[in-house]
N, C-alpha and C positions, 0 to 999 in steps of 0.2 A: 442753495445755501441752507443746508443743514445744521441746526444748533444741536453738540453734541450734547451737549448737558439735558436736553428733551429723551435723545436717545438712550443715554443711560440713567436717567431718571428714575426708570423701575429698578434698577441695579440696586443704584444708593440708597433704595427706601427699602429693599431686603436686605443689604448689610447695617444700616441703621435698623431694623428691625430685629436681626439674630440675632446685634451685640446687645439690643436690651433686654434681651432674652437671656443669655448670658450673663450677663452683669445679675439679673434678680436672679440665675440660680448659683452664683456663684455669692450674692448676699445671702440666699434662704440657705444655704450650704455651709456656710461658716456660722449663723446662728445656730443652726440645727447641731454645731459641732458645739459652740458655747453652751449650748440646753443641757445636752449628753452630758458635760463636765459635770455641769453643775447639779444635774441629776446625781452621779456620782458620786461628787463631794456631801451631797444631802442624803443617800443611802449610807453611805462610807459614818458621817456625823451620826445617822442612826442608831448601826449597829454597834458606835463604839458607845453607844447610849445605852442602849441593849446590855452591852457587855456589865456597865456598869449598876445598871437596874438590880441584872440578875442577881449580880456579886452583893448589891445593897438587901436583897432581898433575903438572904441568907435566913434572919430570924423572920420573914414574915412567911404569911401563907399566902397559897397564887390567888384565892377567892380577897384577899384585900389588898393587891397589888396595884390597881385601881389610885391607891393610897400615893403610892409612887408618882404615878404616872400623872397626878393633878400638882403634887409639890413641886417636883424636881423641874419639870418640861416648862414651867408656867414662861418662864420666856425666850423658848421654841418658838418661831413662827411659822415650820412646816404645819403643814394639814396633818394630823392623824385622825386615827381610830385604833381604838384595843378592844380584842376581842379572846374572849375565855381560847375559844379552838377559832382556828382559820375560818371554819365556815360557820359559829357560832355565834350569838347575839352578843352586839358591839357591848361592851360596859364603861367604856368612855371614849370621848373624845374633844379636841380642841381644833379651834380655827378651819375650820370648815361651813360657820354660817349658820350654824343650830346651835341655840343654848347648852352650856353644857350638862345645866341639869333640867333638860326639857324629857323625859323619858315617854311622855304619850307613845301613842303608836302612830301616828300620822309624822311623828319627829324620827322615830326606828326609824320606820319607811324609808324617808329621806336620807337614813345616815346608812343605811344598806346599799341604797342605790350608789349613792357617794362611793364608799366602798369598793362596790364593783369594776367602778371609772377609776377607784386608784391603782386595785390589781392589774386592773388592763397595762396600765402604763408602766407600778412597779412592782416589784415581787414583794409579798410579807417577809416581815424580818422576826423570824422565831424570840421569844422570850425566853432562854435553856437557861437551867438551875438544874447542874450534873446532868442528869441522863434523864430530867423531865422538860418539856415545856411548857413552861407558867400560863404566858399572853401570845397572842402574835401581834406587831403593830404592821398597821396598814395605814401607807403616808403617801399623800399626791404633791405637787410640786406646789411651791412656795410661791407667793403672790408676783416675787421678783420674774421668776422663772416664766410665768406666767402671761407675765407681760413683758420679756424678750421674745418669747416664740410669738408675738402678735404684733413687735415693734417693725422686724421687714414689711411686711403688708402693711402697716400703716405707714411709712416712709414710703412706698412704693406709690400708694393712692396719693398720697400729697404729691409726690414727685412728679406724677401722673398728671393732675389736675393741675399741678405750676405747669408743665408744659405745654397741656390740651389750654389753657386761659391765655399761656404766651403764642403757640400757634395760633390762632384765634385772634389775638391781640395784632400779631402780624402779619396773619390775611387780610385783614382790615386797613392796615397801615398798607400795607402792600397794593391791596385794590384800591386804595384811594390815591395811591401815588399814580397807578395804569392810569386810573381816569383822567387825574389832572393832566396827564402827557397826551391824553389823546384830545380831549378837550381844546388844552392849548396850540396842537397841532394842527386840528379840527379847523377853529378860529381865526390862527395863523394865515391857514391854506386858502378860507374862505373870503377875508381879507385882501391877498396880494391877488387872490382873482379878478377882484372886487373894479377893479384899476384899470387894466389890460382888459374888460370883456367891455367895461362902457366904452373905451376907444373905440373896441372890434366893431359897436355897433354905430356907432357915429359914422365910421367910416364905410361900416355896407349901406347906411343914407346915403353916403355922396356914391355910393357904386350903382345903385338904383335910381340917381338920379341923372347919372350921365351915361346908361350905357341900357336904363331899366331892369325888368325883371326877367330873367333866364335859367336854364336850368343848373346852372353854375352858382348862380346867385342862391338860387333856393337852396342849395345844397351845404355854401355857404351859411345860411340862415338858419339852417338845423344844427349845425354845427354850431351856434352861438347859442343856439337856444339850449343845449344840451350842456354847455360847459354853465351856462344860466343855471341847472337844474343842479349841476355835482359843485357848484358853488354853494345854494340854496344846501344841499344835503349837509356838508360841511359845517354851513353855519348852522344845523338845528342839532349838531352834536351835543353834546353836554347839557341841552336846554330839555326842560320837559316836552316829549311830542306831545302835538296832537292830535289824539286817535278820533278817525271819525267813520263810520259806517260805509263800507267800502265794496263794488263788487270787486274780488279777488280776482278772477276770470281775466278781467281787462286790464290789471296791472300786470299779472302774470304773462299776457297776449303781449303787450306794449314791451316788456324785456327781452320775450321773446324775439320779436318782429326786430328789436333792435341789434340785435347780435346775427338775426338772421341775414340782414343786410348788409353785412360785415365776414360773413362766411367764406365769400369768394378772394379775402385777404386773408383772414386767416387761416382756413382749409378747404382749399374746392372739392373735398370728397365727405367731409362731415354734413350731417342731416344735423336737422334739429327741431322737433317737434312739441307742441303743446295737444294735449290732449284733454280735454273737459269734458267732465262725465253729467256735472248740471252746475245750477249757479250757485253761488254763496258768497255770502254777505258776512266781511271780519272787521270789526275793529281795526284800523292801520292808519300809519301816517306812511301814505303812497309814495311818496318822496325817498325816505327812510327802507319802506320793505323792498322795494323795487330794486333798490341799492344792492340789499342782502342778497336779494335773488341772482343778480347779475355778475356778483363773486361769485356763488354757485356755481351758474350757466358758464363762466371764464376758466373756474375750476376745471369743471369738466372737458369744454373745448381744448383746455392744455392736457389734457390726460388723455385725449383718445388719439386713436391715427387718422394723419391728415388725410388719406385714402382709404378707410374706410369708417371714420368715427359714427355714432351712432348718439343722441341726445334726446332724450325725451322728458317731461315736465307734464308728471300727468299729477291730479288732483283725485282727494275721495275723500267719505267720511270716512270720523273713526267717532267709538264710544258712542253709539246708536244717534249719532247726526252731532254732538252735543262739542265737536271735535272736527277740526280739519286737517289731513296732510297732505301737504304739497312735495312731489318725490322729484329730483332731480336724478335719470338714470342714466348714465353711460356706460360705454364697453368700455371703458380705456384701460391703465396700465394696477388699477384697484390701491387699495390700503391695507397694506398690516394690521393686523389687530393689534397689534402695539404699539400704533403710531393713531390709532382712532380718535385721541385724545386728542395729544400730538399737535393734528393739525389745525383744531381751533386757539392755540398759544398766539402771542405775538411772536414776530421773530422766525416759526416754528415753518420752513418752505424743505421741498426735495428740487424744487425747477433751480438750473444753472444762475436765472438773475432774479427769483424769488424774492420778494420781502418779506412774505412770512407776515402780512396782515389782511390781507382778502378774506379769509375765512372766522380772520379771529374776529374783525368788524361785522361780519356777516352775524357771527354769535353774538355779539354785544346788539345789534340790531334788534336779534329776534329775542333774544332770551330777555336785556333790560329792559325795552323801549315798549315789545309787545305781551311781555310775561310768555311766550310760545319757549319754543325748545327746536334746540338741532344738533341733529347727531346724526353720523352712520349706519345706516339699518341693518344694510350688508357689501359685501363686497368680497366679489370674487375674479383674480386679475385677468382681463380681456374678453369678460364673457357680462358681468352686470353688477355694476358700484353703484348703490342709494345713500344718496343724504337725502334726509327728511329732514322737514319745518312742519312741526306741530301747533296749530292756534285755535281759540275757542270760535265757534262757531256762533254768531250773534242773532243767525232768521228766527 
């Protein structure tokens, strides 16, 4: 039972992803067209200023033109500068942020540099009076224009930031919804065991007492005591565990041994191996890891072949002792790398009657209850698949 919406998951989040790629170049694109106009219209406004400068200038001279340029423009709000020649020392200027009769030379300075960054952007606009040139002005964009070319980017960050706060806001809401269904499921499940397992033992009393104890009986008896435990696991769902200093070794041995004994129904040609390399001592609530573990171990038993499976569960440090992994490895049929995710989801199975929660419990296991981690290390199909469970090491 494959949930498609897991498989095309990476899809959606690339075409969500190019259209808002799209959409900001296709906003930075129409601004960029609005700036040009309006550039335009502000050179265009210039040079019909220009025009008329020159024609006003008729009786004056180009060395008091200056004269002009302070009366008439007084409310312009483009940026200029006038300068005697193009590359000449500016002799006046407005709205740019220097006083206009600052003339130090720490003030030049600044109204040079200015300047430079206007040419960059637009071309000087000659001062002609007949077959001379007066002034040239040199004008940069206007505070409006200024703050269009900066308005995409900032709509973009806010837009940004509304989504990244709503996503956020919804993985929150989202993960506390998961919890409360498994919690409640949890509890449910722990409950209606609850009922039916004090019968089952009341009545292996009366089976020990009329017929005693046999190998049937004890068999029996494990079996009650084990639906006892995944009762017990159930109920410590949603509660805070409690971690308590644990050898690893012997929890890991005990899920072992338990699946191991179960092998000749589930596959008489699959191995299944624990392998310890020395001891170590983790934090765990045994109950709980044991659990996780034995999704693993079930994982893997479904994945390999029943005539030749291979299963191993070997232990080691990591991060110079300071770190435990514990490796679940089988040959079986492997995982995509596209699906590594994938299969810790609820829901998220490839087997025929999958539920698609064995391994997402297994991660809620390790990753809430113990702060560890679990993930695919490698996998490659029929030859060697690792999930690893990472936890701190406490000797």
């Amino acid at each position: 039972m494959e949930i498609k919406i897991y498989r095309h998951s990476g899809n959606i989040k690339r075409m969500l992803f190019v259209l808002a790629i799209v959409m900001i170049f296709a906003l930075l694109n129409h601004t960029q067209k609005l700036v040009r106009r309006l550039r335009q219209d502000s050179a265009n406004l210039i040079r019909f200023y220009a025009d008329v400068y020159a024609k006003a200038a008729m009786d004056m001279s180009g060395d008091d033109f200056s004269f002009i340029f302070e009366e008439i423009i007084q409310k312009i709000s483009t940026p200029m500068i006038l300068t005697s020649k193009e590359f000449d020392e500016p002799t006046a200027w407005r709205n740019i942020g220097i006083p206009d009769n600052d003339n130090s030379p720490e003030s030049l300075a600044k109204v040079k540099a200015i300047m430079v960054e206007m040419d960059r952007e637009n071309e000087p606009i000659p001062l002609v009076y007949g077959d001379r040139v007066l002034q040239y002005i040199h004008f940069g964009d206007t505070n409006m224009i200024y703050q269009l070319r900066r308005l995409p980017y900032i709509e973009i960050a806010i837009v940004g930031l509304f989504i990244f706060l709503g996503y956020i806001g919804f993985s929150v809401i989202r993960d506390n919804e998961k919890r409360s269904i498994w919690v409640g499921m949890a509890k449910e499940t722990a409950h209606q065991l609850g009922t039916p397992l004090t019968a089952l033992m009341g009545w292996l009393e009366l089976l020990k007492d009329e017929i005693g104890e046999n190998a049937n009986i004890s068999e029996i008896s494990r079996d009650i005591q084990r639906l006892e435990k995944v009762a017990n696991r159930f109920s410590q769902i949603g509660s805070r565990p409690i971690l308590k200093s644990t050898d690893v070794n012997s929890v890991i041995n005990d899920a072992v041994t338990y699946y191991r004994r179960r092998l000749p129904q589930l596959g008489p040609g699959i191995k299944l191996e624990f392998v310890p390399t020395a001891e170590y001592t983790v934090n765990l609530n045994a109950d709980l890891f044991s659990w996780a573990l034995e999704n693993l171990i079930k994982n893997a038993i479904d994945a390999v072949s029943q005539e030749n499976g291979r299963i191993i569960v070997e232990i080691q440090p990591l991060h110079k002792g300071k770190s435990i992994a514990i490796d679940v490895i089988d040959n079986g049929k492997g995982i995509y790398k596209r699906n590594r995710k994938n299969i810790f989801r609820p829901g998220y199975s490839t087997k025929q009657r999958g539920w698609g929660l064995g391994l997402s419990l297994a991660m809620r296991i390790i990753k809430e209850y113990h702060r560890g981690r679990l993930f695919v290390l490698a996998s490659k199909p029929y030859e060697k698949t690792v999930l690893r469970i990472v936890l701190k090491n406490t000797q």
